[in-house]
C-alpha positions as CSV (number, residue, x, y, z in Angstrom):
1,X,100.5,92.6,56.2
2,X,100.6,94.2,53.0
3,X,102.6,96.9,52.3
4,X,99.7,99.2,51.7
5,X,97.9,98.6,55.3
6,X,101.7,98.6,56.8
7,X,101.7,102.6,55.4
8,X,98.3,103.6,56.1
9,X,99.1,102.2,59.8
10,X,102.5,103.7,60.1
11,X,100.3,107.6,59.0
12,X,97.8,106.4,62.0
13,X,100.1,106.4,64.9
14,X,102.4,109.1,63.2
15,X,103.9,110.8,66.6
16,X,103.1,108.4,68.9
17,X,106.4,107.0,70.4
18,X,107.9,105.0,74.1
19,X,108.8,109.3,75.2
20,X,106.4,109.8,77.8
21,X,106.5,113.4,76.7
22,X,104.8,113.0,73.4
23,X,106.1,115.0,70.3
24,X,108.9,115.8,72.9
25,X,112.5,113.0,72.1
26,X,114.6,114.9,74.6
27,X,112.4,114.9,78.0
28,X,111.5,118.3,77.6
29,X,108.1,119.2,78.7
30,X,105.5,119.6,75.9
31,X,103.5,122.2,74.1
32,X,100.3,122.2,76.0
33,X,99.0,125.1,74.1
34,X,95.9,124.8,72.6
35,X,96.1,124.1,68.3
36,X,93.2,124.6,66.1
37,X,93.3,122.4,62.8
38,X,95.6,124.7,60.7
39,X,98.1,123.8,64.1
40,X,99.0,127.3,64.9
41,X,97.6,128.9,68.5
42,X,95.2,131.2,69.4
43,X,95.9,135.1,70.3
44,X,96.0,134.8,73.9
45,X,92.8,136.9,75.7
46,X,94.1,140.8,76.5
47,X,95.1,141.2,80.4
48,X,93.1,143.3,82.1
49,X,95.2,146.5,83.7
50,X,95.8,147.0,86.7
51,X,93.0,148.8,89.0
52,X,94.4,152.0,90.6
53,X,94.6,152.5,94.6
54,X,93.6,155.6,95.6
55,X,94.7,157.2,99.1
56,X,91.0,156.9,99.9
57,X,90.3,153.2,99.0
58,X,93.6,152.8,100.6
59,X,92.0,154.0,104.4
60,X,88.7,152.0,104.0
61,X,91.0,149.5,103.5
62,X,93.0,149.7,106.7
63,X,90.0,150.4,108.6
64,X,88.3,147.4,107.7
65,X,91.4,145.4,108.6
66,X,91.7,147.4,111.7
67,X,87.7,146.3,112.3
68,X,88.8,142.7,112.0
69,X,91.3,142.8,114.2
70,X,89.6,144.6,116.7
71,X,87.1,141.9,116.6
72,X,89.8,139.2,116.8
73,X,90.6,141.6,120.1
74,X,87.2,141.2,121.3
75,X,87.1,137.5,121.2
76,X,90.1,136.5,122.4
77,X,89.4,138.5,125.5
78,X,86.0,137.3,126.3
79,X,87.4,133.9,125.7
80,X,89.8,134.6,128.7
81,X,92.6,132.8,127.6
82,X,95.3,132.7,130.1
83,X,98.3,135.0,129.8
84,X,101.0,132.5,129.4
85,X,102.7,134.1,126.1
86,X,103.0,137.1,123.5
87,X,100.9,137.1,120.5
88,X,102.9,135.3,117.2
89,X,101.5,136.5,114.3
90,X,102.4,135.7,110.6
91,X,101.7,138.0,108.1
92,X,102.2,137.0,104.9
93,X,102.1,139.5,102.1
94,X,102.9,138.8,98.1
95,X,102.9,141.7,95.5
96,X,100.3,140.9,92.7
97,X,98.8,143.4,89.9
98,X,96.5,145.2,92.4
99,X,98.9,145.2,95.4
100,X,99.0,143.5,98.3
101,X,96.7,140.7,98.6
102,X,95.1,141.2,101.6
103,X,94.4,144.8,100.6
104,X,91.1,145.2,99.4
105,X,90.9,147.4,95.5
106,X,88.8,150.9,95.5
107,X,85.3,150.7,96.2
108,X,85.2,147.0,97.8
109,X,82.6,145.8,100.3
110,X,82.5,146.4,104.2
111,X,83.7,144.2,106.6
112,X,81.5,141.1,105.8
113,X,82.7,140.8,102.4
114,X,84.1,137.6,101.1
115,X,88.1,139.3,100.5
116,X,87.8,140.0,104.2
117,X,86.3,137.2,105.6
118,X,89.3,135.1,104.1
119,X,91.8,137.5,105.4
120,X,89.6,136.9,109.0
121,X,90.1,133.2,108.5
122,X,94.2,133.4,107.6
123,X,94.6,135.9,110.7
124,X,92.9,133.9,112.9
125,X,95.2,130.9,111.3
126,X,98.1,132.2,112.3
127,X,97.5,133.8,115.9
128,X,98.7,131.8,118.6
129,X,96.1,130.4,120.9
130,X,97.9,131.8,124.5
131,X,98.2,135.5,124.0
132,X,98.4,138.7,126.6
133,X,98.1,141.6,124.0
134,X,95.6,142.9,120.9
135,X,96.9,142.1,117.9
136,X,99.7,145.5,117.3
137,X,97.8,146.9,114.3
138,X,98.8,150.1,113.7
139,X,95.5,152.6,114.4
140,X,95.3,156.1,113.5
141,X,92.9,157.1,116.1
142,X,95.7,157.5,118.6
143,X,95.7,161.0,120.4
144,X,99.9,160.2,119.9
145,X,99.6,159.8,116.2
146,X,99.6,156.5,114.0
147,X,100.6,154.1,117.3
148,X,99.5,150.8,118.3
149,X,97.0,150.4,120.8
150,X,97.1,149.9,124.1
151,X,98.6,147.1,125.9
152,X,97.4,145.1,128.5
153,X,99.4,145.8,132.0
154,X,102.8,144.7,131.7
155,X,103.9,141.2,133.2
156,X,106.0,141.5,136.0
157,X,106.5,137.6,137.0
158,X,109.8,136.2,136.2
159,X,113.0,137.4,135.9
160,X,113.3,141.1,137.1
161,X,109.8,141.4,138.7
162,X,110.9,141.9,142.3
163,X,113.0,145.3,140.9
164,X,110.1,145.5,138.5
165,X,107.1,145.6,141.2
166,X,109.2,147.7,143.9
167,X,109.4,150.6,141.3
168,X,106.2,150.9,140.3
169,X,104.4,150.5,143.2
170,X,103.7,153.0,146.0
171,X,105.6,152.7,149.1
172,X,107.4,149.6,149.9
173,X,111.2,149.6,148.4
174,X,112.6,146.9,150.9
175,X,113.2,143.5,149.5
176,X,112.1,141.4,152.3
177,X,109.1,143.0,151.7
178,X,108.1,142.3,148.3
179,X,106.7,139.3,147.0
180,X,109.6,136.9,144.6
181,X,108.1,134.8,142.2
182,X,109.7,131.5,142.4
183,X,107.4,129.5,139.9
184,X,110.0,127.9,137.1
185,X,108.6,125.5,133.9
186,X,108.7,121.9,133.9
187,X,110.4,120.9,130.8
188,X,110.8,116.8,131.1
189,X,110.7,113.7,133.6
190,X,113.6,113.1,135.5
191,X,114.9,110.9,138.2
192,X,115.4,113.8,141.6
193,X,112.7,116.3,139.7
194,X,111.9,117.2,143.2
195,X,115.9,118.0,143.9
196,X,116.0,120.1,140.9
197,X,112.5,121.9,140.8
198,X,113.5,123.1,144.3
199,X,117.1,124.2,143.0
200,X,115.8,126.0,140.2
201,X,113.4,127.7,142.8
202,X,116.3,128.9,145.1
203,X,117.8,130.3,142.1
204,X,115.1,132.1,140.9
205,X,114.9,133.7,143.9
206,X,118.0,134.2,144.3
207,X,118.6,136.0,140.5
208,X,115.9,138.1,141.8
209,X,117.2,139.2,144.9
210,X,120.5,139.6,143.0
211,X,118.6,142.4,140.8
212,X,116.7,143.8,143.4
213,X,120.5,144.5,144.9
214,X,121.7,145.8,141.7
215,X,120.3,149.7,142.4
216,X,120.9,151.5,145.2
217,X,117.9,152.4,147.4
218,X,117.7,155.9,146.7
219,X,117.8,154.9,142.8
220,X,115.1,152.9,143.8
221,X,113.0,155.6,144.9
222,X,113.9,158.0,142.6
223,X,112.6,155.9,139.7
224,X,109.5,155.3,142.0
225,X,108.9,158.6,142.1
226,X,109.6,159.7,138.6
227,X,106.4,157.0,138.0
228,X,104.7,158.6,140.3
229,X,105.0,162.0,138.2
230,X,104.4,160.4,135.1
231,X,101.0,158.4,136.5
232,X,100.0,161.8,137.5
233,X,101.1,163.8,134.0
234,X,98.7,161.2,132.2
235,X,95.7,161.4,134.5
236,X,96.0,165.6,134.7
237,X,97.0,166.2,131.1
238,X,94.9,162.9,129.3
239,X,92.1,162.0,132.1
240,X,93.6,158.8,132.3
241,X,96.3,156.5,133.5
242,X,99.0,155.6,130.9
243,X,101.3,153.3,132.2
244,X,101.3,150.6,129.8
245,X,104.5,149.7,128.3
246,X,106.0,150.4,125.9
247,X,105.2,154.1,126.2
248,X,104.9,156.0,123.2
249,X,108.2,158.1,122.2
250,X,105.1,161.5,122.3
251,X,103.8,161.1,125.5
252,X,107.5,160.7,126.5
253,X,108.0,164.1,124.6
254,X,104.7,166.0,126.2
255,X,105.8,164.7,129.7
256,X,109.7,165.9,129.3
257,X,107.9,169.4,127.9
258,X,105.5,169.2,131.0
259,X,108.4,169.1,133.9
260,X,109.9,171.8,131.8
261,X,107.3,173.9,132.1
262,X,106.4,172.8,135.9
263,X,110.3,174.7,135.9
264,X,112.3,171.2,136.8
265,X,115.6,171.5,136.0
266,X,117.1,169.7,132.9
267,X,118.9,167.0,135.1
268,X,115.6,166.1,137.2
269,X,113.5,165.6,133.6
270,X,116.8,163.0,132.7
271,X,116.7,161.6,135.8
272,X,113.0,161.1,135.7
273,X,113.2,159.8,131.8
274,X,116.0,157.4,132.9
275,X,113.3,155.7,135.1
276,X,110.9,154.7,132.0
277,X,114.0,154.2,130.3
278,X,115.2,151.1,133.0
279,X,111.6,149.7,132.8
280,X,111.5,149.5,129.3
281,X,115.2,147.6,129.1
282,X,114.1,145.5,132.7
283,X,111.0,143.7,129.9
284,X,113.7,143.8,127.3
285,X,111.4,146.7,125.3
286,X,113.2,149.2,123.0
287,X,114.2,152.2,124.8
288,X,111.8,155.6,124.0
289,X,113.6,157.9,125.4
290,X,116.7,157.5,123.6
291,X,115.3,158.2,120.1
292,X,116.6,161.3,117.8
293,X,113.6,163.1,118.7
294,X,113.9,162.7,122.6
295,X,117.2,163.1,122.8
296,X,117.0,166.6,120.3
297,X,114.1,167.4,122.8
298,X,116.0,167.3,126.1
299,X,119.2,169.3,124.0
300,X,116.6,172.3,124.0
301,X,115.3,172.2,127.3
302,X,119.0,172.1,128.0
303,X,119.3,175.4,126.3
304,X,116.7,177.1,127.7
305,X,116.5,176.5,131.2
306,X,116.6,179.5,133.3
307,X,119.6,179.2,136.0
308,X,119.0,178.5,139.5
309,X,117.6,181.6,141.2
310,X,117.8,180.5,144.9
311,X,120.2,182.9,146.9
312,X,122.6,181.6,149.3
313,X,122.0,182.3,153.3
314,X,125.0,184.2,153.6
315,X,126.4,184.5,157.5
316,X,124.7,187.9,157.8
317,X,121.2,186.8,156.8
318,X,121.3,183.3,158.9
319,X,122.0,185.6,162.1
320,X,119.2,187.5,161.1
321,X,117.1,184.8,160.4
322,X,118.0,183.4,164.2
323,X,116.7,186.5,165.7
324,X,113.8,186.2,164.0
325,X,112.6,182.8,164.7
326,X,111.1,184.1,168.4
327,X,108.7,186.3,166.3
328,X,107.4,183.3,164.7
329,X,107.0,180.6,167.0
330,X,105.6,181.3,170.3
331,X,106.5,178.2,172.6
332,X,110.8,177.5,173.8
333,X,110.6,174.7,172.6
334,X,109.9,175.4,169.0
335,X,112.2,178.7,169.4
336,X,115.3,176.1,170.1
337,X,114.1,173.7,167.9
338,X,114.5,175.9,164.9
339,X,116.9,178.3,166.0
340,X,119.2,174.5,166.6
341,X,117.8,173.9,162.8
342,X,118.9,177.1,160.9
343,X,122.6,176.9,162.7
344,X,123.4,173.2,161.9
345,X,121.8,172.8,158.5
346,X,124.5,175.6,157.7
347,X,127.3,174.5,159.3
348,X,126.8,170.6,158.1
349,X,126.4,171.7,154.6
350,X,122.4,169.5,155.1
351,X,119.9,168.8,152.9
352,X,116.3,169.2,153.9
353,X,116.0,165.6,153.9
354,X,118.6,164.7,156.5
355,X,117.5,167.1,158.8
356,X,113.2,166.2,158.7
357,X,111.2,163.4,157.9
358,X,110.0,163.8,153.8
359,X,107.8,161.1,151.5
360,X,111.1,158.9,150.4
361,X,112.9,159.7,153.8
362,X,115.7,157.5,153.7
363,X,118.9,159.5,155.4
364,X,117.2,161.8,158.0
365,X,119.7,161.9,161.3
366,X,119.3,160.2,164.2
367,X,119.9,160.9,168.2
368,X,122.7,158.5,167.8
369,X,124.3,159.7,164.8
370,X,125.8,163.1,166.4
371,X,128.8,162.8,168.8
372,X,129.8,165.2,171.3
373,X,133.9,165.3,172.1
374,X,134.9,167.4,174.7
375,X,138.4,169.6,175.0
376,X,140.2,168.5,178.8
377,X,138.1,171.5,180.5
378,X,135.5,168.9,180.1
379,X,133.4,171.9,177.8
380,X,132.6,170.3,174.2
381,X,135.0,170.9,171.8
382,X,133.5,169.8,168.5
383,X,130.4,167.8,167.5
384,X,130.5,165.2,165.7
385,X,127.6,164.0,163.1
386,X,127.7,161.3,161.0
387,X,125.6,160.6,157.8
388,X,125.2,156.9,157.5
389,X,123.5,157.3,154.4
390,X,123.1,160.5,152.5
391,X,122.1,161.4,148.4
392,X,124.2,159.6,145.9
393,X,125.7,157.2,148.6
394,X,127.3,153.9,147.0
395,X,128.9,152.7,149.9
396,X,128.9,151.7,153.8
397,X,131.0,153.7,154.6
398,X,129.1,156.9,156.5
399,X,130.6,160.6,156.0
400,X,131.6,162.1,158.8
401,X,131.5,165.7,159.8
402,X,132.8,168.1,162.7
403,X,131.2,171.2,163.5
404,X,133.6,173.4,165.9
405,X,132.9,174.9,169.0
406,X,132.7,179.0,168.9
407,X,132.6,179.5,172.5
408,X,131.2,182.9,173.4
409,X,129.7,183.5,170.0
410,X,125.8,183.8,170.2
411,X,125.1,182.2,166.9
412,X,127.5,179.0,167.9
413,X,125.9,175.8,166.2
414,X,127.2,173.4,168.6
415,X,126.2,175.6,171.7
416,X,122.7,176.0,169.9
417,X,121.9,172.3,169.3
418,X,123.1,171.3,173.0
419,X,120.1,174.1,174.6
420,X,118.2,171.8,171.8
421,X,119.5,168.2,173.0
422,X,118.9,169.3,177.0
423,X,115.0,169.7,175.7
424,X,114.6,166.8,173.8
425,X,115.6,164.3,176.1
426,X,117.9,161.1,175.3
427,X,114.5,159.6,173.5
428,X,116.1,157.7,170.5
429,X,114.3,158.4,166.8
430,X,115.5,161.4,164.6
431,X,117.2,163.9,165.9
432,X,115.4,167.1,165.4
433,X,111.7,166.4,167.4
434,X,108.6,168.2,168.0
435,X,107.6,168.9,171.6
436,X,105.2,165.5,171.1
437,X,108.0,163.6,169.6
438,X,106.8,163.6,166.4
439,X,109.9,164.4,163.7
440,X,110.1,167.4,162.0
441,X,107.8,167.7,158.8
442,X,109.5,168.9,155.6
443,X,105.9,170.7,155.5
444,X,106.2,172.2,158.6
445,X,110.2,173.5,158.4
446,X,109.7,175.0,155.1
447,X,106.6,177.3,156.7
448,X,108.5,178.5,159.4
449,X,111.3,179.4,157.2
450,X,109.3,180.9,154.3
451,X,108.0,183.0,157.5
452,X,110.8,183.9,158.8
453,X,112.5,184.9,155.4
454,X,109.5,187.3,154.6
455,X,110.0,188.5,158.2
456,X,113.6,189.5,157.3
457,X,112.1,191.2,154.2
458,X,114.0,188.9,151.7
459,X,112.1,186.8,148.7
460,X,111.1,183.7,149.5
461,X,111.4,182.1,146.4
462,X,115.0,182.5,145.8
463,X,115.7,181.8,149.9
464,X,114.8,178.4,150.8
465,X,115.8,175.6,152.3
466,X,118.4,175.1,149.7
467,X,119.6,178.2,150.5
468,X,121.9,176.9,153.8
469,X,123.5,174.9,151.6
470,X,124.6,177.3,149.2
471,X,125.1,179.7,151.3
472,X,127.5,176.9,152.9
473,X,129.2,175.8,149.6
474,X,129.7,179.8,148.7
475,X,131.1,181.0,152.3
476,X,133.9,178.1,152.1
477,X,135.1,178.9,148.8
478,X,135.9,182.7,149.7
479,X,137.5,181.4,152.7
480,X,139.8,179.6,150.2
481,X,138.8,176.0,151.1
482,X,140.0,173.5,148.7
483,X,137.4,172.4,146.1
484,X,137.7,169.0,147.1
485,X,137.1,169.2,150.9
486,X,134.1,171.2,149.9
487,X,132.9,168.3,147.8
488,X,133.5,166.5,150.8
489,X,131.8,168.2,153.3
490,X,128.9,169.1,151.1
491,X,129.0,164.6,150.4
492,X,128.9,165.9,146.7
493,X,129.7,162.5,144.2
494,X,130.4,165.0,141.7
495,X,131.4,168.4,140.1
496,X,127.9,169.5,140.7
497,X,129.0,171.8,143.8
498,X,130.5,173.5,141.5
499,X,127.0,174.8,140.8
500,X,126.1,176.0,144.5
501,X,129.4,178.2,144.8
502,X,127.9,181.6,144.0
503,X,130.6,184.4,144.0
């Protein structure tokens, strides 16, 4: 070739070369910008600035997200999937010049516009197909605030829902009573499935029972009841049940505020908020009531609760109150009854609810539960009563209790409750009967007394059936009785006596 063509070819392919990266020797990666003839780029186009958000756009926004879900909501319920697992939602969220995609800018369409539609189409791409709750989109049309909406009734199969179920229902706190759950998940094939399925049953049941065991039957009932005042704080205060969990840390507040003003004492509105407190650990659910808010809340009530006004029956007023009890009740029978009553709830330092029959009775006496000893003279010397079970009992062991003959005295409890005993008959059941054999009502003592207290011209709200019991607690500490035989006698778990000792 001559040299001339050998030139004129060599200007042809002038940068072409064996770099796959053309105009680039050293692997980097080349200039893909745009070149016009001269071989210098154009001005790139100006980027647009960003659109503001305004607080207003900002709502339409979350409302038409909230409309979305609430139609996801809508579907998924009439679909009826079964409740087999929680909802698992990803959410994926990256920053760009107008904000958050996903967030539609000021003065976008409704619902059916095209932004939304895709975000419709990634949600529903990412929501599990087994679900038991709405989506937890915050919604500000919450009478509580910006709060989620409501869930569906809690689960209480599995783990737990024997303890679960006995608290929140009505009336039945024994566990052979309640229903276990013994279903457990088949995982893989195995050689003795049937062997192990039926092991893993036993043990189900058995970790159930196990927590059923693990709080005392009076805990039990407690927390039963403290549901039973919160069911009826929602329907009375909000016009409708509100049970769901988790419950919202400020219908926890109104409720705490509500007992307070119902004028329960700061220890029954912690006792009461321990109960949604247990639920909410027992389905492993953050704890409302222990929030800065709650916990500042119950410091006040705390600090303003009025003291305990009830009086104590002193010895003077429970003879009066004996003499009285023929004015009130017309038949023997009812006069010994109550006379018997009045003398022994004293003298064994009783609660109301271990001498008549109340809605979570549990430690109300028997026949068979009070002893007479005599002296040699063959006269009784001392009876003797024993509580099996009493308020705050943790162990097997009953307390036992001696009340002392006072032979001569009129106002004797042991001589009192023998007249009783000789009219009741050996009949077994609670100790303190109607003529008909029916046990004394809590209902029906407290009227009697209330009479009988207005009778004697005293107030009936600070004299009550508390009152014995203070009265009891206050006569044996100015008769020098040591603090902790009082705590004793009065079965006391704690200092609390303290607080019945009114000198």
């Amino acid at each position: 070739m001559p040299p001339s063509e050998r030139s004129k070819k060599r200007k042809g392919n002038q940068g072409v070369t064996d770099n796959p990266h053309p105009g680039n020797n050293n692997g980097r990666r080349p200039n893909t910008r745009a070149t016009t003839d001269s071989g210098t780029a154009p001005p790139a186009p100006p980027r647009l600035p960003p659109q503001k958000l305004s607080l207003k756009s900002l709502q339409q926004q979350l409302n038409d997200l909230q409309k979305i879900t609430t139609r996801l909501a809508d579907k998924l319920d009439a679909d009826n999937v079964p409740h087999t697992s929680a909802v698992s939602t990803t959410v994926t969220t990256t920053v760009s010049s107008t904000g958050l995609l996903g967030v539609l800018p000021a003065g976008s369409p409704s619902v059916t516009s095209a932004a939304n539609q895709g975000l419709l189409q990634q949600v529903t791409s990412t929501l599990t197909a087994t679900t038991s709750s709405t989506i937890p989109i915050y919604s500000t049309n919450s009478v509580f605030g910006l709060q989620p909406p409501a869930l569906l009734p809690t689960r209480t199969d599995g783990l737990g829902a024997t303890l679960a179920s006995s608290i929140m229902s009505t009336g039945i706190s024994s566990y052979a009573d309640r229903h276990v759950s013994t279903e457990v998940p088949s995982y893989e094939s195995v050689s003795n499935a049937h062997s192990t399925i039926s092991t893993a049953e036993q043990l189900n049941h058995d970790v159930n029972k196990l927590l059923f065991c693990s709080l005392a039957p009076a805990t039990v009932t407690a927390y039963r009841l403290a549901w039973q005042h919160f069911r009826r704080f929602t329907l009375s205060v909000h016009g409708q049940l509100l049970v769901h969990l988790p419950i919202p840390e400020m219908l926890i507040g109104q409720f705490a505020t509500f007992l307070h003003q119902e004028g329960f004492a700061p220890s029954s509105i912690t006792s009461k908020l321990s109960a949604i407190s247990f639920m909410h650990k027992l389905h492993n659910l953050p704890d409302p009531t222990s929030t800065f808010l709650i916990r500042k809340l119950v410091h006040s009530i705390q600090k303003h609760h009025v003291p305990d006004s009830r009086l104590p029956i002193t010895p003077t007023i429970l003879q009066k109150l004996s003499d009285i009890v023929p004015h009130i009740v017309n038949r023997d029978y009812d006069q010994c009854l109550f006379e018997a009553m009045f003398l022994f709830m004293y003298y064994s330092f009783a609660r109301l609810g271990e001498v008549t029959i109340t809605n979570t009775s549990q430690h109300t006496l028997n026949l068979d539960d009070i002893t007479a000893v005599p002296d040699q003279s063959g006269a009784t010397s001392y009876i003797k009563v024993q509580f099996k079970t009493y308020k705050h009992s943790k162990t097997s062991t009953p307390a036992t209790l001696s009340m002392i003959a006072q032979p001569g005295c009129k106002y004797c409890p042991v001589s009192s409750l023998e007249r009783f005993l000789l009219r009741r008959g050996g009949k077994s059941g609670c100790l303190f009967t109607s003529s008909n054999g029916s046990p004394v009502s809590s209902d029906h003592f407290t009227k009697v007394l209330k009479a009988c207290v207005v009778q004697a011209n005293l107030d009936p709200h600070k004299y009550t059936s508390h009152s014995f019991r203070i009265g009891a607690a206050t006569q044996a500490a100015i008769q020098g009785v040591p603090d902790d035989t009082i705590q004793r006698l009065g079965r006391w778990s704690s200092d609390a006596f303290k607080k019945y000792i009114r000198i």
